[in-house]
N, C-alpha and C positions, 0 to 999 in steps of 0.2 A: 762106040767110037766117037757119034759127035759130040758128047757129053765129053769125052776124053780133048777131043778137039777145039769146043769153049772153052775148058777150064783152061787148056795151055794158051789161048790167045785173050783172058783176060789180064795175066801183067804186063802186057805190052799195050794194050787200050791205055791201063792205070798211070803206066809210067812216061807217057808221051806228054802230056798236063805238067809233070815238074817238071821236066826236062825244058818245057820252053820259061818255065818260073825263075830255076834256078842259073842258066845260061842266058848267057848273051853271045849274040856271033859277032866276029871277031872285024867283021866289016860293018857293024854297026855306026851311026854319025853321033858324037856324044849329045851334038844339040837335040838330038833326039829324046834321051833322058828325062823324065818327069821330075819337075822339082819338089822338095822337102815340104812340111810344113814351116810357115814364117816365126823367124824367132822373137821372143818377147820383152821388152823397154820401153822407158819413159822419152816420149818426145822431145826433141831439143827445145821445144816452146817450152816447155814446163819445165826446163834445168834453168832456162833464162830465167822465171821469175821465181823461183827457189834462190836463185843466187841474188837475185834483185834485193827477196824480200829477209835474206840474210845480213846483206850491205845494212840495208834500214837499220835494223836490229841492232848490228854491233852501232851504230851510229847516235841511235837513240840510246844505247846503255853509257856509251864515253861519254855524249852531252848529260845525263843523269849523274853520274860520276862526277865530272867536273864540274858541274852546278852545284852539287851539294859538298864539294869543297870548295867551293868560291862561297858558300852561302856560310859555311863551319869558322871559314875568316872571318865574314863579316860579324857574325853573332860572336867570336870572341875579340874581334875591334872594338863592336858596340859596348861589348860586356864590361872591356877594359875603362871607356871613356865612360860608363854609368858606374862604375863604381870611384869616380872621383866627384863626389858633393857639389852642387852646384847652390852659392850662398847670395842670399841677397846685402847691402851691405848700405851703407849710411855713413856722414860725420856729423861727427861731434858738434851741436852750437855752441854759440855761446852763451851766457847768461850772467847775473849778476846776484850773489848770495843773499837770501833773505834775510830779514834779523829779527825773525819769529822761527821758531821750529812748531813744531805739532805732534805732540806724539802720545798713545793710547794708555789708557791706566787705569787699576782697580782700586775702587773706594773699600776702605776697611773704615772700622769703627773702632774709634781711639782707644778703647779699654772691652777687651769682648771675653768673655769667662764664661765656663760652664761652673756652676753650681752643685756640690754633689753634700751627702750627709755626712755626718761625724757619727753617729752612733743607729743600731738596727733596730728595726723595729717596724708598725705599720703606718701608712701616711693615715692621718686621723683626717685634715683639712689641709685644705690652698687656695688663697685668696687671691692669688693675680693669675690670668694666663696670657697667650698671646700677644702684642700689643701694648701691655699695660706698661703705663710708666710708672717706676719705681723710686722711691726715697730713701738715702741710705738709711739702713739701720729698720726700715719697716718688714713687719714680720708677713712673709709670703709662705709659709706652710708649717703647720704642724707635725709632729712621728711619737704615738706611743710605743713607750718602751717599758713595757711591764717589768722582763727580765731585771734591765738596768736599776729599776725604781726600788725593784726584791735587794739585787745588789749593795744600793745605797745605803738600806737600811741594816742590812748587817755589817755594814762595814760599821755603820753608826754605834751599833750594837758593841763590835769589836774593842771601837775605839773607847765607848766609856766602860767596859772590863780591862782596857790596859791601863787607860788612868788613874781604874782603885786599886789594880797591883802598884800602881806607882807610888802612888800616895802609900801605900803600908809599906814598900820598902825602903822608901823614903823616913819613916818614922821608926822603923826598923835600925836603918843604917846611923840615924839622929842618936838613939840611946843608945846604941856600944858604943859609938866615939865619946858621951859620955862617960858610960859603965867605963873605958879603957882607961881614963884618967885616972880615976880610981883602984886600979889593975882588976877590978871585978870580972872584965872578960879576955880573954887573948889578942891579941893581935892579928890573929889567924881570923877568927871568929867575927872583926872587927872589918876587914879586908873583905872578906867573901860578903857581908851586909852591903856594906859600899860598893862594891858591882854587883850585884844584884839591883840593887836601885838605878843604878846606872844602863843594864839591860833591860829594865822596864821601863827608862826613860825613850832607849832607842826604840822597843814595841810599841810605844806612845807613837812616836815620832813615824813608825812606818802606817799604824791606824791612821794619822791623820794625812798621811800623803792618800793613801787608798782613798780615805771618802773624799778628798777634792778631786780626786782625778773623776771618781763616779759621779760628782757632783758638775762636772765638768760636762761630762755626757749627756748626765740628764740634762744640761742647759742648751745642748746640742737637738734637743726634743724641736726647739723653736729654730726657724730655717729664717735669716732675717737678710732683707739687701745688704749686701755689699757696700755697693756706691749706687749715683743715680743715675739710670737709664730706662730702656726699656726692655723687657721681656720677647724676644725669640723663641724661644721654645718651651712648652712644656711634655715632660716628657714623663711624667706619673699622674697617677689617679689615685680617689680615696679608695683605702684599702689595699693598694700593694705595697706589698712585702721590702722592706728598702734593706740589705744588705750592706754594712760598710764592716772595713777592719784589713789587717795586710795578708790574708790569706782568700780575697774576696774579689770580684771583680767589682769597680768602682760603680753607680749607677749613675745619672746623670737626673738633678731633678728637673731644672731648668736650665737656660742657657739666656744672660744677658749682655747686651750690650750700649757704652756709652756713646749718643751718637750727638753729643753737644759740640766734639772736635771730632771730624773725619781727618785717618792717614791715607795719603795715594802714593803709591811703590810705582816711580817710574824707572824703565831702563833706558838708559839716556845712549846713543850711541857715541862708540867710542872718537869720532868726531869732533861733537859737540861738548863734550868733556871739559876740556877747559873753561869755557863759558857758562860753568855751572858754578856758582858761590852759593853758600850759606846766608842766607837770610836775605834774599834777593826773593823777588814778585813772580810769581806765576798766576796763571788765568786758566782757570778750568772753564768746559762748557760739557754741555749734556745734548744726548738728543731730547729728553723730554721735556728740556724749559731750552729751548732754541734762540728765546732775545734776551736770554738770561747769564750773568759771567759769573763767577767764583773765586774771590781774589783771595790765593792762599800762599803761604812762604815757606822753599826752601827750609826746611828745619835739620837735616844734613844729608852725607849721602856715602858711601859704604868705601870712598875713597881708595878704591880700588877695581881695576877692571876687571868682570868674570872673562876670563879665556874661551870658556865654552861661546858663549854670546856675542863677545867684543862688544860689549856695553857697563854702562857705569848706572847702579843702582843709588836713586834719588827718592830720600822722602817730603811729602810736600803735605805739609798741616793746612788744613781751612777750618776756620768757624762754621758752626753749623743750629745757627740759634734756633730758626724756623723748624730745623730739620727734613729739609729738604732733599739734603743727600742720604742716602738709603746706602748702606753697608752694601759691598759685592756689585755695583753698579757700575757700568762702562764709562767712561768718560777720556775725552780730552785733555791735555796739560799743554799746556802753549808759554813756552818758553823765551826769553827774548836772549838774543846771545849777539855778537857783537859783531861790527862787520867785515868780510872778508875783502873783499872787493870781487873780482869777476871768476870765474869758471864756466867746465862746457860740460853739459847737459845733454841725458841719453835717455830713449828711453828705459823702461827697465824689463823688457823683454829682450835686451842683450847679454843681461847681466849669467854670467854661469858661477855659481856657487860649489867651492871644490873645497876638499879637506885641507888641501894648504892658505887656502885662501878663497877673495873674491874674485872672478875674471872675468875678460871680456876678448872673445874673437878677435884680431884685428888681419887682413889679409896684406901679405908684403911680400913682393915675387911671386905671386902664385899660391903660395903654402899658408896655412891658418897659423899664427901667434898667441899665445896666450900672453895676454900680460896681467900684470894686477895692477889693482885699481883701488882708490880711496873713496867713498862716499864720503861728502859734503854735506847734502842734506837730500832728505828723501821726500818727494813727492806724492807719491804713491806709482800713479804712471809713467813718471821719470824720475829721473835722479842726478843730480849736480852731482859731477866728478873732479874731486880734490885734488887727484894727484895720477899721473902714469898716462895720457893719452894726451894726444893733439888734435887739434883741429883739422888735419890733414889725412888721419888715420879713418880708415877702413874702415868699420867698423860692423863684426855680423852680426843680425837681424836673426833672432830666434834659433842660437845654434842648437846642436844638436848634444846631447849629453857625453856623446861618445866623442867630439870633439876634441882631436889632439893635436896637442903642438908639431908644425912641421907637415900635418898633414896638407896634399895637395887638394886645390880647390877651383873651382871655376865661378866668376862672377857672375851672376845675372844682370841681364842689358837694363840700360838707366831706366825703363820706361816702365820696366817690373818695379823698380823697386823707389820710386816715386810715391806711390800709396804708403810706402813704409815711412817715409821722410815727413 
């Protein structure tokens, strides 16, 4: 029974514990209530400087922003004003024309010939080389020609067998013209004698053309001057082989020339042209005899202007007794030409050289001009201007090649370009 009497009063112990868990009495005071655990967020401090450091941010990207479009202006302002040239520029002086010109030219030598053979064979001997001065008519080289010498002799051969056919049919054709008076032979008979002599006459006549031509040859054996100079070149030695004839390439034995009268090929420019006559004084000078002149004349001049050049080609003869002047040698020709009166003066690093012509920069409003321009005479580091500019005009200082008409320009300040002036 008590074992019966625990077990019944254990779910009533059990069940008194939830009952006060899961009730509440109905006179309870709510302030009584235990509170929750606290719920979880970021401090209002910390939203402030989130928000702080957001403001910054957008601030700093719009001034990046607009900085680097204010910067995109300025590099395509700059861009713009840098690609407009900025030139230095100068006027024109004045000056008054010289009545001397000066201008460059090459010595040739009056009579210059290469020397080649007439007939093949081998160089036996040569008696002049380099240097040597020569006499017309004196013998400068030998050429055996065995071949030609076989040649000669049978032609020799030829010719006195056609001249004793000749002679018999000649004596031949002599007795039927008589025999035919007599009627002793025909007419027929008479006729055919008489061209028969007459064909041996012609075979005569070709032997004796053959051995003067061989004979001809062989006298071509002996290699003699020409005229009288000296010697430039030689160009064989004893024992080679000298080829001539028209299916041969030519050899050259020697090469001379007469340097008793030097010619100088000047090109005169088309300027100075008029002021060029025939048989008027010119002065050569040299650098290697510097207190030395060369007074030589005008001998003519090709009286017409090359187009390619715009110059007029002038030849100028000088004596040359000493021999002083040396063929292919630089020199000066100093011309005297007549006077102009004044003009203006640039230097010639203005100058721009164009397929229509000569030109020079000139700036007017702003924009670069091209004008053309005449040279008067050349100086070297300047140049007298004949025609097309003022003295008022602009004018640019080393343009640039690509330099065109119209194109905008800006000047450089006076004190740049004073060095240029």
């Amino acid at each position: 029974m008590s074992e019966t009497g625990e077990t019944a009063s254990m779910p009533s112990t059990i069940s008194e514990p939830r009952n006060e868990e899961m009730t509440t009495p109905s006179h309870a005071n709510p302030t009584d209530i235990q509170p929750g655990p606290p719920k979880r967020g970021l401090p209002s401090a910390v939203w402030l400087v989130l928000a702080v450091v957001v403001i910054v941010l957008l601030v700093v990207i719009a001034y990046g922003v607009l900085s680097r479009a204010a910067a995109e202006r300025e590099l395509a302002k700059q861009t713009k004003i840098a690609a407009i040239p900025t030139v230095e520029v100068i006027h024109p002086s004045g000056s008054t024309l010289s009545a001397e010109i000066s201008l460059p030219g090459s010595t040739q030598a009056f009579t210059d010939t290469p020397i080649y053979a007439r007939t093949s064979g081998y160089l036996k001997k040569w008696y002049f080389d380099i240097g040597a001065h020569v006499r017309k008519g004196q013998l400068m080289a030998q050429i055996e020609t065995p071949e030609t010498d076989q040649q000669l002799q049978v032609a020799q051969a030829d010719l006195k067998s056609s001249q004793a056919n000749l002679n018999l049919a000649n004596t031949t054709a002599v007795r039927y013209q008589n025999l035919l008076k007599s009627n002793s032979v025909s007419r027929q008979e008479t006729d055919q004698a008489v061209s028969d002599a007459e064909a041996k006459q012609a075979a005569v006549d070709a032997s004796e053309a053959s051995v003067r031509r061989l004979q001809q040859l062989v006298s071509f054996e002996n290699v003699y001057a020409p005229f009288d100079g000296i010697v430039t070149a030689r160009r064989i030695d004893i024992g080679s082989l000298i080829a001539a004839g028209a299916n041969t390439t030519p050899q050259e034995l020697f090469h001379m020339a007469a340097i008793g009268g030097i010619r100088v090929f000047v090109s005169v420019p088309e300027a100075y042209s008029a002021g060029i006559h025939d048989g008027a004084e010119a002065t050569l000078t040299l650098d290697e005899y510097p207190k030395e002149k060369f007074v030589g004349k005008i001998a003519r001049n090709s009286n017409a202007i090359d187009s390619a050049t715009r110059t007029l080609n002038v030849e100028v003869d000088v004596d040359n007794p000493k021999g002083l002047l040396l063929p292919g040698a630089y020199v000066f020709v100093h011309f005297k030409i007549p006077d102009h009166g004044s003009t203006l003066t640039l230097p010639s690093n203005t100058l721009l050289f164009r397929s229509e012509g000569l030109r020079v920069g000139v700036v007017r409003d702003g924009r670069a001009v091209l004008v053309p321009v005449t040279i008067a005479h050349d100086a070297g580091e300047t140049v007298e201007i004949g025609s097309g500019l003022t003295a008022a005009d602009q004018v640019i200082v080393d343009p640039s090649d690509s330099l065109a008409s119209g194109q905008q320009v800006h000047v450089a300040e006076p004190h740049k370009t004073a060095g240029a002036q």
